[in-house]
C-alpha positions as CSV (number, residue, x, y, z in Angstrom):
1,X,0.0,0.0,0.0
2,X,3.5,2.6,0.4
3,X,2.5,5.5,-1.8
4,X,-1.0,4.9,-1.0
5,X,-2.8,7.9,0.4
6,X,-4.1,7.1,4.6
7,X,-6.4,9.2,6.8
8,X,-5.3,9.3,10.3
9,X,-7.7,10.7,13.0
10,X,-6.3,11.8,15.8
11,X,-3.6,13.3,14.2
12,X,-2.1,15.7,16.4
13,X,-2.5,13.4,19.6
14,X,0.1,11.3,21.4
15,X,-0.6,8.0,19.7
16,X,-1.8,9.8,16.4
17,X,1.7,11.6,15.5
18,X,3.7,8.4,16.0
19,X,1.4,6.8,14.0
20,X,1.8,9.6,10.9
21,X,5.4,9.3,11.3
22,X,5.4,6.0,10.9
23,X,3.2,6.0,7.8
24,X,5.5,8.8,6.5
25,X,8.7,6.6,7.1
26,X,7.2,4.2,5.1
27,X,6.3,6.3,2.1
28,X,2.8,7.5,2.3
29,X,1.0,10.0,1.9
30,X,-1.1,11.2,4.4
31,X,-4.4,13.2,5.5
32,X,-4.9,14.2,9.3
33,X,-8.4,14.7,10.2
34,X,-8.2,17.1,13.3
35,X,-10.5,18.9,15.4
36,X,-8.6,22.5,15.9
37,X,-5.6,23.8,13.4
38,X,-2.3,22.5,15.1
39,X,1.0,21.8,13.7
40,X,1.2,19.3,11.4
41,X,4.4,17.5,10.3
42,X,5.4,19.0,6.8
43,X,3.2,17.3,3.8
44,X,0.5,16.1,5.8
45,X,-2.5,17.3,4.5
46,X,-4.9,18.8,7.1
47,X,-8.7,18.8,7.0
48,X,-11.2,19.8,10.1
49,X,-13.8,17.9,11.4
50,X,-15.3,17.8,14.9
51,X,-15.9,13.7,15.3
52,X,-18.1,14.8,18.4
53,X,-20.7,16.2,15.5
54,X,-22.9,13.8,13.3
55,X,-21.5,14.1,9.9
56,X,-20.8,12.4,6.4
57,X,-17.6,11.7,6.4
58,X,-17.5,10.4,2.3
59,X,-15.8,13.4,1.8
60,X,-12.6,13.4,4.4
61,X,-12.0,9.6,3.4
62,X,-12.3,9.8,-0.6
63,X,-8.8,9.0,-2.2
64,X,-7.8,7.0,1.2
65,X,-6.6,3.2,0.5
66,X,-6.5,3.3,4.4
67,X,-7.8,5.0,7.4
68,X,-6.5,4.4,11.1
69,X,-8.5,5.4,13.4
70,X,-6.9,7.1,16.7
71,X,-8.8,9.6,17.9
72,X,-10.8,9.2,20.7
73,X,-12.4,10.8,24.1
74,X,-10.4,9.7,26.9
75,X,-11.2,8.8,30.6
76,X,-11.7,10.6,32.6
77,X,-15.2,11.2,31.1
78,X,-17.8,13.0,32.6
79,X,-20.4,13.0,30.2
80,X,-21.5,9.5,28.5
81,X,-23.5,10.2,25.8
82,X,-20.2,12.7,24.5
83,X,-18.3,9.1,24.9
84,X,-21.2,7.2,22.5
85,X,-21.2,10.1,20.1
86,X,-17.3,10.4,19.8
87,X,-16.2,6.8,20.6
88,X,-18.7,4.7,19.1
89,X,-20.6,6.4,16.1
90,X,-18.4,8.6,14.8
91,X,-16.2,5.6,14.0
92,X,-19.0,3.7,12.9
93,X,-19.7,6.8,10.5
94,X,-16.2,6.7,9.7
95,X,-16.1,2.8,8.8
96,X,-19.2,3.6,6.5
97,X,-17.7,6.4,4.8
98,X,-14.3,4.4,4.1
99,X,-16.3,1.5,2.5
100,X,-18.8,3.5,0.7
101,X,-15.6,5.8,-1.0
102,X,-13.7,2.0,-1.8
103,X,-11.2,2.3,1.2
104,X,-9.3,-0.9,1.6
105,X,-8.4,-0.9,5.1
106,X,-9.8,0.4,8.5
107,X,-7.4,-0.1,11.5
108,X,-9.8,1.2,14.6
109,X,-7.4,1.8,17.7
110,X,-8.9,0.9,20.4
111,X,-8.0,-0.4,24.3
112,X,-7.8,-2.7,26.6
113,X,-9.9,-0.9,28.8
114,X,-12.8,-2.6,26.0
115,X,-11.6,-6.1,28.2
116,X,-11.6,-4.5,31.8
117,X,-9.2,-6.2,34.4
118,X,-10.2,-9.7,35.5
119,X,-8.1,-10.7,38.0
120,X,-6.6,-14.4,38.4
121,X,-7.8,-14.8,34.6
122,X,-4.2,-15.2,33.3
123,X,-3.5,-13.9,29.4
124,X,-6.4,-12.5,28.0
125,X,-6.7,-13.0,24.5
126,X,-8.6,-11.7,21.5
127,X,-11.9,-13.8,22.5
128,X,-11.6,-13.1,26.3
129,X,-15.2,-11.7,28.0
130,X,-15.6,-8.6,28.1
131,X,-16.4,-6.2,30.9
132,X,-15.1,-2.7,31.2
133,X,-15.4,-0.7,34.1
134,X,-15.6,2.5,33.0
135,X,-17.2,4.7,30.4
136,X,-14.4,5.3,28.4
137,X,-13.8,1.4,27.9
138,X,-17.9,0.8,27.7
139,X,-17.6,3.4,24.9
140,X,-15.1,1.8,23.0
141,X,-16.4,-1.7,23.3
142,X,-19.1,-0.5,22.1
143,X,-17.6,0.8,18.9
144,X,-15.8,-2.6,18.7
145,X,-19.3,-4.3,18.3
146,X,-21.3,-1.7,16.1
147,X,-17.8,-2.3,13.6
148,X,-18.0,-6.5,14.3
149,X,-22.0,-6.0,13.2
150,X,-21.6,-3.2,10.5
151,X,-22.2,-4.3,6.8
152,X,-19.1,-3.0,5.5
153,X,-18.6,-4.9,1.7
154,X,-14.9,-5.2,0.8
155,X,-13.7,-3.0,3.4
156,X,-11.2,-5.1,5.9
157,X,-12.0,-3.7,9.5
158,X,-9.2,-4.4,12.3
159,X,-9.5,-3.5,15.6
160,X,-5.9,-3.0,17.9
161,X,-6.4,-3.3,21.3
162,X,-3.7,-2.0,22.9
163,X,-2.8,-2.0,27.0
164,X,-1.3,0.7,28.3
165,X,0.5,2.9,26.0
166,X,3.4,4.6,27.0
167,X,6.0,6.7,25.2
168,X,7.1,10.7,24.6
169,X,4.5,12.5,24.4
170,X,2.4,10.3,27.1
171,X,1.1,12.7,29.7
172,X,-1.9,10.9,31.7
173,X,-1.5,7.0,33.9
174,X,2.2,6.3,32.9
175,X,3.4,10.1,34.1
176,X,1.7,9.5,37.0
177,X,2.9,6.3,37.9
178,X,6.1,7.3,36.9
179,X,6.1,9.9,39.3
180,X,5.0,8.3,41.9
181,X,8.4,5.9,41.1
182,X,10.3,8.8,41.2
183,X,9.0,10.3,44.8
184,X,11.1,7.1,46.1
185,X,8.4,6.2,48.4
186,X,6.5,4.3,45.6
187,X,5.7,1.0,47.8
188,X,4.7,-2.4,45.5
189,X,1.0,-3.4,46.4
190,X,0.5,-6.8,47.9
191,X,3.5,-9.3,46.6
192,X,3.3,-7.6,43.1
193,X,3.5,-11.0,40.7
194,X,0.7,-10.0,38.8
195,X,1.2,-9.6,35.1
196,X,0.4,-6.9,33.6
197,X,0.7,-5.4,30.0
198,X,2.7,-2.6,28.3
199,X,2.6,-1.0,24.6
200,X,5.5,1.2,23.7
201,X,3.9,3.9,21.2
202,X,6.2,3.1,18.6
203,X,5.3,-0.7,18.8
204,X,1.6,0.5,18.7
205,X,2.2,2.8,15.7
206,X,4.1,-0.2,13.8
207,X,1.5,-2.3,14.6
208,X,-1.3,0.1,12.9
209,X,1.1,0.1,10.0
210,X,1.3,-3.8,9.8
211,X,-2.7,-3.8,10.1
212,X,-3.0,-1.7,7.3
213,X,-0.9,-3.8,5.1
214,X,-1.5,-7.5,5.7
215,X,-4.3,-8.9,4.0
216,X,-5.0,-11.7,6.8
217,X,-5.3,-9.2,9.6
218,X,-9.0,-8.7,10.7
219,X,-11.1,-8.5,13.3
220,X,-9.4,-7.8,17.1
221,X,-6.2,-8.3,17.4
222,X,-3.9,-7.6,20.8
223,X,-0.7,-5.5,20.2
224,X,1.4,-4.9,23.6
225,X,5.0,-5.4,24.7
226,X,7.4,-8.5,25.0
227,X,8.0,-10.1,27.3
228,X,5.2,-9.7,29.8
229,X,6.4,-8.6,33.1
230,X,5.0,-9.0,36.5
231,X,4.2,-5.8,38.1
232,X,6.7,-5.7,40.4
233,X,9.6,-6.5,37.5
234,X,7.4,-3.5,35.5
235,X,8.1,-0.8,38.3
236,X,11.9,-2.2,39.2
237,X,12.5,-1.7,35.7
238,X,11.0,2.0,35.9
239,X,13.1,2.6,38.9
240,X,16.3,1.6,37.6
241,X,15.5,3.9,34.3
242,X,14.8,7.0,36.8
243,X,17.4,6.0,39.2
244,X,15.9,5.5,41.8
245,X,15.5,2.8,44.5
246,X,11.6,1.4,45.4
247,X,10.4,1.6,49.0
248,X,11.9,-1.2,50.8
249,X,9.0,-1.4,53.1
250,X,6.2,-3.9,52.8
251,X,2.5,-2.7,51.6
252,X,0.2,-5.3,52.4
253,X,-3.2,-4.9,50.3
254,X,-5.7,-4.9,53.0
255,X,-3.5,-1.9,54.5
256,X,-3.5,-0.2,50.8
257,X,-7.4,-0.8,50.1
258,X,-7.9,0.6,53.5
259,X,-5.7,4.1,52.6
260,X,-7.1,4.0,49.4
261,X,-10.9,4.0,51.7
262,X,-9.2,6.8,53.3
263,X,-8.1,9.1,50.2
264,X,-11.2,8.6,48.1
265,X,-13.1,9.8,50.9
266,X,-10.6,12.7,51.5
267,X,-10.1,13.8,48.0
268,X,-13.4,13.7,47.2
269,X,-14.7,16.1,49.7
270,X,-12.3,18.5,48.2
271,X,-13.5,17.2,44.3
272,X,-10.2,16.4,43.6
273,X,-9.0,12.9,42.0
274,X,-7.2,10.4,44.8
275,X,-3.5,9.8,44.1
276,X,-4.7,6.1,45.7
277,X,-8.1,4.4,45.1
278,X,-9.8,1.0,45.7
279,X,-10.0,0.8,42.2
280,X,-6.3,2.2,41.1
281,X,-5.5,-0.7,43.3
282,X,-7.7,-3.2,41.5
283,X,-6.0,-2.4,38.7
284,X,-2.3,-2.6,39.6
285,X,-2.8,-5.6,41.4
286,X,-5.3,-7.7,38.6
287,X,-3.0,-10.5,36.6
288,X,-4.3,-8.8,33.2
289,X,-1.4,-9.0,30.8
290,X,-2.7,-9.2,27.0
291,X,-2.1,-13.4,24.8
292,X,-0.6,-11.8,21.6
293,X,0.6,-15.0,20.5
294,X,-2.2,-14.9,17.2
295,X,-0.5,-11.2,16.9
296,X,3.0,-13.0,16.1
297,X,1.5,-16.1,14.4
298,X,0.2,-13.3,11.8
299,X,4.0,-11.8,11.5
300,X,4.0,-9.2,14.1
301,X,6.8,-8.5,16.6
302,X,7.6,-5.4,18.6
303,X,10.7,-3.6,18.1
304,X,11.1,-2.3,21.7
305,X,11.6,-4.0,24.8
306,X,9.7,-2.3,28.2
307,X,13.1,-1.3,29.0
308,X,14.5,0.1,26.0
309,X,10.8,2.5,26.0
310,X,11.0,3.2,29.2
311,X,14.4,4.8,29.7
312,X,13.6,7.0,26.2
313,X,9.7,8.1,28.1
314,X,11.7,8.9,31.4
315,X,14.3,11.0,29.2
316,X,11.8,12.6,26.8
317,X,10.0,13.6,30.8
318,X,12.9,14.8,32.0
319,X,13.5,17.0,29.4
320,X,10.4,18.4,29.2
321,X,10.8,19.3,33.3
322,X,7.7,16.7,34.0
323,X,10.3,15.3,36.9
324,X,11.6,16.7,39.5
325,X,15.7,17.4,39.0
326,X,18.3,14.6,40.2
């Protein structure tokens, strides 16, 4: 498909501008759809369109071969029905659109908050149930099953479903964990051998490029980091990157859900969002790491170990000044 033209939503966002360099690298041209006029990298072709809007889209996708859809309303979300508009029918819109203009290809990023966290369930693969805990991953499931349903002719649908997604650029869960790293009082929650899922950005964006291009690719598919690491290898790792050294003292979980008790009630007296909740905890502590094993069996591998991505996202923080100095 190289020299084929490729819409990317989400354009200017941290998973959307790997994504058009990646396409770039590999010789295509390409259309951003954005929301508001921001900088573009040079020949990228810029149209506006507010996804949160009902709209024909036939117009923004004619002349794509392929369209990868990363835009999306993230948590935390306030307002469901602005999730269902943005996160489920505009990209059912946008699927319609691409195969009514004779797209080839639509790669629909989406999460695994679409899964939820179940813990003691081991690898969760492509067929795993399904039940997200909050909007954002409700909304997106939901997109997953109005593209599954949709009557889409030729058009090849794939939907990514990464984990965690980390890299420069990311500013939401993996700055703040990685601050908390850095305070060197971060403590490990209960015995921390749960495993739990990564997605360097540049993986992810490699990934939406593989999608795009190989034929048998359809349907979902899980794209995250090798190997999978237990929690507690996850945040050594981060330490060592930062330079830091972890808490040795122990933090049993019943002593963590209780402060967590504590600072939801505490926090949200004041409105404000608790550095440690009941159901951060859940998360953190739920054996959830992705089965991509059908993702290499179809000839994809990620260039980036956790390690290699997380000492370039701890230098791109630093020198933004997201970290406090050394």
């Amino acid at each position: 498909m190289a020299t084929d033209r490729v819409l990317v939503t989400g354009a200017t966002g941290f998973v959307g501008r790997h994504v058009v360099g990646v396409l770039q690298a590999r010789g295509y041209a390409v259309r951003a759809l954005v929301h508001q006029s921001r900088e573009l990298p040079p020949g990228v072709e810029s149209v506006a369109r507010d996804l949160a809007r009902p709209s024909d889209l036939r117009d923004v996708v004619a002349g794509c071969a392929g369209i990868v859809h990363a835009a999306a309303l993230l948590d935390p979300i306030t307002d469901p029905e602005a999730a269902e508009r943005v996160n489920r029918l505009a990209t059912l819109e946008l699927a319609q659109a691409a195969a009514a203009t004779g797209a080839r290809a639509l790669v629909f990023v989406s999460t695994q908050a679409a899964i939820g966290y179940h813990p003691g369930a081991g690898l969760l693969g492509p067929d795993s149930p399904c039940a997200p805990t909050t909007v954002y991953g409700k909304s997106k499931l939901a997109a997953e099953r109005a593209l599954a349903a949709a009557s889409l002719g030729a058009l090849r649908s794939v939907i990514l479903r990464p984990p965690t997604v980390y890299g420069p650029g990311e500013r939401r869960n993996f700055l703040a964990l990685t601050r908390a790293v850095d305070s060197g009082v971060f403590a490990v929650p209960g015995r921390g051998d749960n495993r739990m899922s990564t997605c360097w950005v540049g993986n992810l964006a490699d990934a939406c490029a593989w999608a795009l291009e190989t034929k048998p690719v359809r349907g979902v598919v899980h794209v995250a980091d090798e190997p999978v690491l237990s929690f507690r290898q996850l945040v050594e790792t981060l330490a060592w990157a930062l330079g830091r050294s972890l808490s040795p003292l122990p933090f049993p979980l019943p002593v963590a859900q209780a402060l967590g008790l504590v600072a939801e009630a505490a926090f949200g007296l004041a409105g404000k969002d608790p550095p440690l909740s009941r159901a951060r905890l859940r998360t953190l502590t739920a054996d959830s790491a992705l089965d991509t094993s059908e993702t290499r069996r179809l000839g994809f591998s990620p260039r980036v170990r956790f390690s290699d991505g997380v000492s370039r996202t701890v230098a791109w923080y630093r020198d933004e000044g997201l970290l406090r100095p050394r």
